[in-house]
mmCIF file of the C-alpha atoms, coordinates in Angstrom:
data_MODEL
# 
_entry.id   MODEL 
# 
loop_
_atom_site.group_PDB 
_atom_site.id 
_atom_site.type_symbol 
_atom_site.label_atom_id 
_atom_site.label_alt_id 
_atom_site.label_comp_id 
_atom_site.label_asym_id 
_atom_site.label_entity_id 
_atom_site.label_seq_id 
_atom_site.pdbx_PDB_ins_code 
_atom_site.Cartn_x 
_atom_site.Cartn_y 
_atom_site.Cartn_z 
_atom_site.occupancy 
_atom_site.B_iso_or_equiv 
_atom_site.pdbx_formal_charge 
_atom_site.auth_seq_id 
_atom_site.auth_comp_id 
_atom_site.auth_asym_id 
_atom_site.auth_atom_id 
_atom_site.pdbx_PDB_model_num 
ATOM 1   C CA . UNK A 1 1   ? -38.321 -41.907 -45.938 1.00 0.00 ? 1   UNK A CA 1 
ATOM 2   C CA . UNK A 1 2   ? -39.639 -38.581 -47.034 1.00 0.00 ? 2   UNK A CA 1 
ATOM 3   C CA . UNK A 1 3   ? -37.302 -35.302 -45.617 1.00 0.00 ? 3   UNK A CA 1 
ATOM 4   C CA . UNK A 1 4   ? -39.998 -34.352 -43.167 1.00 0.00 ? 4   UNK A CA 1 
ATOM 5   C CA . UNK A 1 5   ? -39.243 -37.708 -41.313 1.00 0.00 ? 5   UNK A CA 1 
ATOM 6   C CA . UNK A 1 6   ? -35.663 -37.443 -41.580 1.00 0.00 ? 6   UNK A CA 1 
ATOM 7   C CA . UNK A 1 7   ? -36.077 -33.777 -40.271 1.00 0.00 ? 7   UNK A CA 1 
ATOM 8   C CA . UNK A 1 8   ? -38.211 -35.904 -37.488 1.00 0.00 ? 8   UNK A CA 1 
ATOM 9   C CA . UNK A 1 9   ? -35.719 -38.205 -36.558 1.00 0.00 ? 9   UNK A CA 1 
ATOM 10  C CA . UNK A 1 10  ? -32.719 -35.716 -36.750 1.00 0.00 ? 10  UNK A CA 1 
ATOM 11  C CA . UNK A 1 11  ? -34.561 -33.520 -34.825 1.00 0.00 ? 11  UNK A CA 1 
ATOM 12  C CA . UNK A 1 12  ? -32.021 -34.255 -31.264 1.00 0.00 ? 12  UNK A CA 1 
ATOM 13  C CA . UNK A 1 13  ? -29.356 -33.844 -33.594 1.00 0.00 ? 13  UNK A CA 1 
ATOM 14  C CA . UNK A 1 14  ? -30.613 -30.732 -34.943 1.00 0.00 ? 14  UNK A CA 1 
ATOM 15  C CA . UNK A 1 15  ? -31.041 -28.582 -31.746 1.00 0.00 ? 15  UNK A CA 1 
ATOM 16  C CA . UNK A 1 16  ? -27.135 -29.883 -29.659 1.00 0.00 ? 16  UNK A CA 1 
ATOM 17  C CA . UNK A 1 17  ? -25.632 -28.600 -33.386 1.00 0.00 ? 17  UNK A CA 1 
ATOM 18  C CA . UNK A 1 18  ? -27.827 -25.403 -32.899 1.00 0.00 ? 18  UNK A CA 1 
ATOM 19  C CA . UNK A 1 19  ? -27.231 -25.112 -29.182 1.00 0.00 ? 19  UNK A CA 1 
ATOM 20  C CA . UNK A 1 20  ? -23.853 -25.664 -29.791 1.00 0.00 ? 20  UNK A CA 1 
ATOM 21  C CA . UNK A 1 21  ? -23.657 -23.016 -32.617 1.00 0.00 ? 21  UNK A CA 1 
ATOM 22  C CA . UNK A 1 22  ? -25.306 -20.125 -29.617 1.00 0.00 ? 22  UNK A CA 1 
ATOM 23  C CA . UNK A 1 23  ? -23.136 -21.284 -27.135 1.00 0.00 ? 23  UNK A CA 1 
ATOM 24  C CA . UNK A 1 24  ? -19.982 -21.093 -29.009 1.00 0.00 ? 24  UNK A CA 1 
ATOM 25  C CA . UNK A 1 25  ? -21.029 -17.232 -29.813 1.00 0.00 ? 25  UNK A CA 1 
ATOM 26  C CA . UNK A 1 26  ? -21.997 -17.006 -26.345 1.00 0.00 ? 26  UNK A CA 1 
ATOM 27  C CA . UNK A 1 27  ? -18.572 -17.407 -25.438 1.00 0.00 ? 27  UNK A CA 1 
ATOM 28  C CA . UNK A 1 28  ? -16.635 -15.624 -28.169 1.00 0.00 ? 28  UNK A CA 1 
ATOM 29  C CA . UNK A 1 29  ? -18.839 -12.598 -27.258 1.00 0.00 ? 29  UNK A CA 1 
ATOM 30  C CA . UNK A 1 30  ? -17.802 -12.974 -23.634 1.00 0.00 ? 30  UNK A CA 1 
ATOM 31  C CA . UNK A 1 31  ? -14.150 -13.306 -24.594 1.00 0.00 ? 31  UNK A CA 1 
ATOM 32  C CA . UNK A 1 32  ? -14.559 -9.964  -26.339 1.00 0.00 ? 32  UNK A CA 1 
ATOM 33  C CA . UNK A 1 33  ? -15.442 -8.077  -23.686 1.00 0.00 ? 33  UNK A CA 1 
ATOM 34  C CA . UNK A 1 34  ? -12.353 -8.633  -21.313 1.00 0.00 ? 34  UNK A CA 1 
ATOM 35  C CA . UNK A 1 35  ? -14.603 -8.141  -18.332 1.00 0.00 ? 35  UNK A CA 1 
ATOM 36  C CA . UNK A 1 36  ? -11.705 -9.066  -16.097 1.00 0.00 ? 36  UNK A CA 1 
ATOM 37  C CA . UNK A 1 37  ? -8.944  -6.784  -17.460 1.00 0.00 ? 37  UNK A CA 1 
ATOM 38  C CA . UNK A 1 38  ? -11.873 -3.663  -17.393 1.00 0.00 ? 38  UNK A CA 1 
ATOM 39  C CA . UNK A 1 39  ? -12.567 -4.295  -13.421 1.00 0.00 ? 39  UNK A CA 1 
ATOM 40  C CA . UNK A 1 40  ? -8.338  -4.628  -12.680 1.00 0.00 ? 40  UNK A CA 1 
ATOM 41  C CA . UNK A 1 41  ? -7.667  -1.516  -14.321 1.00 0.00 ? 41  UNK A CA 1 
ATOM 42  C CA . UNK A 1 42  ? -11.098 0.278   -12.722 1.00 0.00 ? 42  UNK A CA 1 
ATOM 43  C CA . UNK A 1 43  ? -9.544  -1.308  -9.589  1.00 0.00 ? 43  UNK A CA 1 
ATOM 44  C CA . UNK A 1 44  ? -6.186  0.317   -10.007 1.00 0.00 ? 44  UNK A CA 1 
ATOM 45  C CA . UNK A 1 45  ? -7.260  3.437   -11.221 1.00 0.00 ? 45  UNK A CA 1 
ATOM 46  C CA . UNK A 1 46  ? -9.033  3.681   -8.163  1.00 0.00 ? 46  UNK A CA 1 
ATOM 47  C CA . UNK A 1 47  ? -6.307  2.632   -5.960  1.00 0.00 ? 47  UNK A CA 1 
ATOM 48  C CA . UNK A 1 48  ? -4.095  4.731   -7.494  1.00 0.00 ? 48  UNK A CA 1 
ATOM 49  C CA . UNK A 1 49  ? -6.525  7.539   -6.656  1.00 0.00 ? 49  UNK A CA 1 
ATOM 50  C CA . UNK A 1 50  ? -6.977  7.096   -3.245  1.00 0.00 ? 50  UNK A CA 1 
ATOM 51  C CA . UNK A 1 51  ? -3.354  6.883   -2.602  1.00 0.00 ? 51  UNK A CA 1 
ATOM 52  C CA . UNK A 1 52  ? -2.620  10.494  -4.587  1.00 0.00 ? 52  UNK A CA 1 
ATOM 53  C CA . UNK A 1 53  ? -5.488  12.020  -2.893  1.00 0.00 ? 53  UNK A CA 1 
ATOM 54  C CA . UNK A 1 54  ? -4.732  14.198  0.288   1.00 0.00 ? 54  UNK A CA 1 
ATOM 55  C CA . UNK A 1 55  ? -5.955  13.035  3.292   1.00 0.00 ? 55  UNK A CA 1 
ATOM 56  C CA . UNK A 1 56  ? -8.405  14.871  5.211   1.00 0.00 ? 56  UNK A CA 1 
ATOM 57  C CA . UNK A 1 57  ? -7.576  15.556  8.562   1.00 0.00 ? 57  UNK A CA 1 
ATOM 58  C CA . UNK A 1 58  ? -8.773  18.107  11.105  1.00 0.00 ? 58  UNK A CA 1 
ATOM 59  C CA . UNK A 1 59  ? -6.786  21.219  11.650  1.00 0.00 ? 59  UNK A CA 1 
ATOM 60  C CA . UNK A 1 60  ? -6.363  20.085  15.377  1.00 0.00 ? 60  UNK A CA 1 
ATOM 61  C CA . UNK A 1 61  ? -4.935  16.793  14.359  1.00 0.00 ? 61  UNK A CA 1 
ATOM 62  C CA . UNK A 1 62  ? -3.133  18.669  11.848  1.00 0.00 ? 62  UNK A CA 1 
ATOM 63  C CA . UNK A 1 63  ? -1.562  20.992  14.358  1.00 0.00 ? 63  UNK A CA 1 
ATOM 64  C CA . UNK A 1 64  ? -0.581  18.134  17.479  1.00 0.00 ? 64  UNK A CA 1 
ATOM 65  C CA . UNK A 1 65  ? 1.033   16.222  14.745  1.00 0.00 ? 65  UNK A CA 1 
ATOM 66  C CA . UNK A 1 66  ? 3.478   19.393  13.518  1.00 0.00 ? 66  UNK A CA 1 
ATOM 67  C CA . UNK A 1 67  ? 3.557   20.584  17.023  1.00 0.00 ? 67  UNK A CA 1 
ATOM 68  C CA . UNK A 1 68  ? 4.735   16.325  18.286  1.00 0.00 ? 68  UNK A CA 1 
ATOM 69  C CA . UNK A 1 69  ? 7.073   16.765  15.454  1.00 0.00 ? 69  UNK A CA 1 
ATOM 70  C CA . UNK A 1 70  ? 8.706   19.658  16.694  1.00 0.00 ? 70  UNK A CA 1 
ATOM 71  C CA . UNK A 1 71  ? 8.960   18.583  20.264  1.00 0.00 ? 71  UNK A CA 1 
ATOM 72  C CA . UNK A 1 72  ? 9.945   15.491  19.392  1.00 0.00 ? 72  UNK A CA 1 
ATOM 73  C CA . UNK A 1 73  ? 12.645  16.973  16.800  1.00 0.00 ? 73  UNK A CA 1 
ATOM 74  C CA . UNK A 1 74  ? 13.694  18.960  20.126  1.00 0.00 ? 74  UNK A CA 1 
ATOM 75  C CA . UNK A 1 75  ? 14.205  16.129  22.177  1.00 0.00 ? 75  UNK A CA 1 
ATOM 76  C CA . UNK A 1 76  ? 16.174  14.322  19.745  1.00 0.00 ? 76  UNK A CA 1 
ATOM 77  C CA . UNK A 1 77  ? 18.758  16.424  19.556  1.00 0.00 ? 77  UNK A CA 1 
ATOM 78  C CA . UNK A 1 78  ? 18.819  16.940  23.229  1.00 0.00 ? 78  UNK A CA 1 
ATOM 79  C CA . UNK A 1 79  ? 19.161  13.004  23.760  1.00 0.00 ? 79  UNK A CA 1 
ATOM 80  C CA . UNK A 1 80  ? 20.054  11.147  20.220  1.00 0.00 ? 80  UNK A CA 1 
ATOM 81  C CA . UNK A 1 81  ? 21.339  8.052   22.018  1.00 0.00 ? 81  UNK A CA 1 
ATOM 82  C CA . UNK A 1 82  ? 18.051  7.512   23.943  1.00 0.00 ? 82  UNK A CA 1 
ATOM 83  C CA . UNK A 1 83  ? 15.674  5.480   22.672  1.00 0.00 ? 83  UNK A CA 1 
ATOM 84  C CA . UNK A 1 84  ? 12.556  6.810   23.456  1.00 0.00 ? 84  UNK A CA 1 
ATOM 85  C CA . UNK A 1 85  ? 13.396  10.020  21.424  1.00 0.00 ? 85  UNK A CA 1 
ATOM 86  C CA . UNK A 1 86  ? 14.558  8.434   18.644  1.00 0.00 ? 86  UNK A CA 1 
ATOM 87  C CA . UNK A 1 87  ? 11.014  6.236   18.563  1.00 0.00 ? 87  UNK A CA 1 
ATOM 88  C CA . UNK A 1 88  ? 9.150   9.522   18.972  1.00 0.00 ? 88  UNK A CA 1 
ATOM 89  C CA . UNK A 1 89  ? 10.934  10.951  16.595  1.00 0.00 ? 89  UNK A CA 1 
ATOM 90  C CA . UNK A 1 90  ? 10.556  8.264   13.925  1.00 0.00 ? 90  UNK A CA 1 
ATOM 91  C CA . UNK A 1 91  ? 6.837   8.136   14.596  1.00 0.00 ? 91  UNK A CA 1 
ATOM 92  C CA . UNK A 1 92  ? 6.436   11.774  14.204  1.00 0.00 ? 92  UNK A CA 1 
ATOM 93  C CA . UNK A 1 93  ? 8.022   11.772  10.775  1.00 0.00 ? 93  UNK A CA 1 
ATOM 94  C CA . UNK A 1 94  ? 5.789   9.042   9.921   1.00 0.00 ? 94  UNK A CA 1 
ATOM 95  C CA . UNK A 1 95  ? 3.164   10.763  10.484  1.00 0.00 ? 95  UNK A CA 1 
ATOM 96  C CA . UNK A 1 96  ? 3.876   13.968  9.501   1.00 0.00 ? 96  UNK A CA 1 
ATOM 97  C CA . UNK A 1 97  ? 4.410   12.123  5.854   1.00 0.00 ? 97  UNK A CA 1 
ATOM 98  C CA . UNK A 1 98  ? 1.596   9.801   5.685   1.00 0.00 ? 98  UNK A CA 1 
ATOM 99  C CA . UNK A 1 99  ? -0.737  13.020  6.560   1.00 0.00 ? 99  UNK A CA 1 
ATOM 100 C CA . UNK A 1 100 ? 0.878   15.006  4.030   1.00 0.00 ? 100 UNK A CA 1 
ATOM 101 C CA . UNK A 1 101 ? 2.380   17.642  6.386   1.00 0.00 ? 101 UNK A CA 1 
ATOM 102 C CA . UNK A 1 102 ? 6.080   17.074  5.818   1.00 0.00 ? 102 UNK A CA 1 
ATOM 103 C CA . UNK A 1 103 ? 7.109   16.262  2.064   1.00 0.00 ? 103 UNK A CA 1 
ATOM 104 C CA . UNK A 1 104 ? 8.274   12.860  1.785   1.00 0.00 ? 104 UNK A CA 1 
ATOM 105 C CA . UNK A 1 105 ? 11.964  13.975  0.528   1.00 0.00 ? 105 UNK A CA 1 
ATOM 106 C CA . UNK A 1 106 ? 12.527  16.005  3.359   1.00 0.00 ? 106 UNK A CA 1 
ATOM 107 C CA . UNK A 1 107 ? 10.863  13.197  5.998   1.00 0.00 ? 107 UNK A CA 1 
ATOM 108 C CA . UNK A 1 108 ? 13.240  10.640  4.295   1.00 0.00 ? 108 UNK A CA 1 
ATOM 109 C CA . UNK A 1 109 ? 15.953  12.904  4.998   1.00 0.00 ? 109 UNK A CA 1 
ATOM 110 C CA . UNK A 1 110 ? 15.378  13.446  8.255   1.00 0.00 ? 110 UNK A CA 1 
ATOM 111 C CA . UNK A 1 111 ? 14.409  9.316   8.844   1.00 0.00 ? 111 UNK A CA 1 
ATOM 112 C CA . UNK A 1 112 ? 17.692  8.507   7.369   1.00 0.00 ? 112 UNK A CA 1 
ATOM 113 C CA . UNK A 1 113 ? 19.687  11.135  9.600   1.00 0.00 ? 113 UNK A CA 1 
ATOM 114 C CA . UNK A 1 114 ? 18.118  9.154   12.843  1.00 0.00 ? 114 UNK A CA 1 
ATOM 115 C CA . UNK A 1 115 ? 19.021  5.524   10.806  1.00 0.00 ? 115 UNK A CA 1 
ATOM 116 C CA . UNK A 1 116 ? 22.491  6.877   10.344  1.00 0.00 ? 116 UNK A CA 1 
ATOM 117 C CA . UNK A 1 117 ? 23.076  7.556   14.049  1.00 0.00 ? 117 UNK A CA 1 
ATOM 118 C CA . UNK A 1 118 ? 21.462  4.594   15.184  1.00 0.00 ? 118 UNK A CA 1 
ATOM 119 C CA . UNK A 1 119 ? 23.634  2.235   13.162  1.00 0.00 ? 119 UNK A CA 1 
ATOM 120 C CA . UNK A 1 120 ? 26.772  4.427   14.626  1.00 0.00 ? 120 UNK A CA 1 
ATOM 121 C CA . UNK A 1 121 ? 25.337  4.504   17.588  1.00 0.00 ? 121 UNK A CA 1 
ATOM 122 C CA . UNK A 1 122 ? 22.901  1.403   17.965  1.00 0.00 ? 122 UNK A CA 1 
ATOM 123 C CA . UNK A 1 123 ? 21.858  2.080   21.934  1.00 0.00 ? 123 UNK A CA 1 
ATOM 124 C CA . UNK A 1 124 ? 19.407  -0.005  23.473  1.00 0.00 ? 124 UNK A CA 1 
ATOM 125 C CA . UNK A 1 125 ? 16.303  -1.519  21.474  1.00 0.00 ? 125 UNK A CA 1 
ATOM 126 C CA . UNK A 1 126 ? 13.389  -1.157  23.401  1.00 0.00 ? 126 UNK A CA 1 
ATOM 127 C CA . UNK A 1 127 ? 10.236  -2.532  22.170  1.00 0.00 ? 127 UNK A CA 1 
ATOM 128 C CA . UNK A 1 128 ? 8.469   1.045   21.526  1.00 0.00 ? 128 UNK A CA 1 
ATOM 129 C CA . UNK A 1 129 ? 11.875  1.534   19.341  1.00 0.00 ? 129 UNK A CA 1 
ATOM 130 C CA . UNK A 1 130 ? 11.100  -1.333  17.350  1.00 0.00 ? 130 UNK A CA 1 
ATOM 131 C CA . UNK A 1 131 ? 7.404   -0.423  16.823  1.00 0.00 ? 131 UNK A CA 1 
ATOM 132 C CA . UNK A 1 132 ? 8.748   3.010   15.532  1.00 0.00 ? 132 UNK A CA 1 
ATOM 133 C CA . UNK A 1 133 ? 11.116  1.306   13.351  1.00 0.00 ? 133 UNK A CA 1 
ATOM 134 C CA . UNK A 1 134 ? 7.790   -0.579  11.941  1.00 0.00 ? 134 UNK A CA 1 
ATOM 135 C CA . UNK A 1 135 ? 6.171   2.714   11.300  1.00 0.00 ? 135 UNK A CA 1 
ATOM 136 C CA . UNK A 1 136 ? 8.897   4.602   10.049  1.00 0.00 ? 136 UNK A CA 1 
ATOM 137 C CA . UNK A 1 137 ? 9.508   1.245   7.386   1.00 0.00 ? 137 UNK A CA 1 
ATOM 138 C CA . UNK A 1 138 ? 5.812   1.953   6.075   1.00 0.00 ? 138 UNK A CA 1 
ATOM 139 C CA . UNK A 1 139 ? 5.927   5.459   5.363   1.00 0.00 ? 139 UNK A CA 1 
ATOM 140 C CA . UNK A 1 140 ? 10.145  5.390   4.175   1.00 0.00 ? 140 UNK A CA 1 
ATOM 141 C CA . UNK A 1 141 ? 10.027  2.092   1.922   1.00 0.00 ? 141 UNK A CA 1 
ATOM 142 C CA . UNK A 1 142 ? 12.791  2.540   0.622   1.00 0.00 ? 142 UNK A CA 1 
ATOM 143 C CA . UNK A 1 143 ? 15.020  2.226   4.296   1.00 0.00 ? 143 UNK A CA 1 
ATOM 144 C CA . UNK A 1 144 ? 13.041  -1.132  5.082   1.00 0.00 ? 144 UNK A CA 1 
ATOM 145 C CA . UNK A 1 145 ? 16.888  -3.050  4.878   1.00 0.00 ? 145 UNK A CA 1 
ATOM 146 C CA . UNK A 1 146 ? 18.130  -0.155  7.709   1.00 0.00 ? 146 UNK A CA 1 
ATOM 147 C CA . UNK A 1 147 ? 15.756  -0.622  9.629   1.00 0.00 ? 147 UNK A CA 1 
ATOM 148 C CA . UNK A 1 148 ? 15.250  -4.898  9.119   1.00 0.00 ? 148 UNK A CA 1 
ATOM 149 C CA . UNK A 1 149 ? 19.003  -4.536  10.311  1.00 0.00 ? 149 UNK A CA 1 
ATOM 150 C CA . UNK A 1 150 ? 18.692  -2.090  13.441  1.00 0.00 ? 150 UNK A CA 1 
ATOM 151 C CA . UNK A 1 151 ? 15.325  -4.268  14.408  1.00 0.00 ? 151 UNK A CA 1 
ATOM 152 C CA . UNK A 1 152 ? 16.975  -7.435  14.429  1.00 0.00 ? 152 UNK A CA 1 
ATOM 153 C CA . UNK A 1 153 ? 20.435  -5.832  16.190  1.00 0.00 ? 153 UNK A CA 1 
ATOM 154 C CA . UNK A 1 154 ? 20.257  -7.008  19.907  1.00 0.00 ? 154 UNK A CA 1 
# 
């Protein structure tokens, strides 16, 4: 058998060990390039944008949402123990925060001042209450046990 027939015969042999020589460096290439990691931090990145951005909202939204607030605020004080004005209230501060009107610090402040007199005070939980609770627990993370407490309170 000369080597151009063993080169003949092997040839089957020849091309998997050469296929599997491309396709191994295939892969290692791929491995290099972390394609996953590079979209998860493009994702983030982005997220994280969109949540520092300002939101745009229309001066007349802008100015019913501070003007709620202060009615509401108004009617709070008038009535603390009812609970339609604390729901309005809680919803106004909500809003005022997630729309970048009222800091968050001082909307916490004032959510936690409405919290405190509900739990001396709990009052009647009215369904609208307990949507307002829901509202005020997205935008004030940080009061979600309060407010899982005075939700659950019958």
């Amino acid at each position: 058998m000369t080597f151009r027939e063993g080169l003949l015969k092997a040839r089957g042999q020849i091309t998997f060990i050469a296929a599997l020589a491309i396709s191994t460096g295939i892969i290692i290439y791929l491995e290099t390039l972390d394609t996953e990691e590079r979209i998860q931090g493009r994702v983030a990145s982005e997220l994280s944008r969109q949540r520092n951005a300002p939101p745009n909202i229309s001066p007349v939204v802008e100015a019913r949402v501070r003007a709620n607030l202060q009615r509401t605020e108004a009617i709070y004080s008038a009535e603390p123990i009812a609970a339609a004005s604390r729901a309005a209230l809680l919803t106004s501060l909500a809003s005022a925060v997630q729309l970048s009107i009222l800091r968050p610090e001082d909307g916490l402040a004032r959510a936690q001042r409405v919290i405190a007199d509900m739990e001396r005070q709990t009052g009647e939980v009215t369904p609208v209450l307990v949507s307002a609770l829901g509202a005020a627990a997205v935008a004030f993370p940080i009061l979600q046990e309060r407010i899982a407490s005075l939700a659950s309170a019958p």
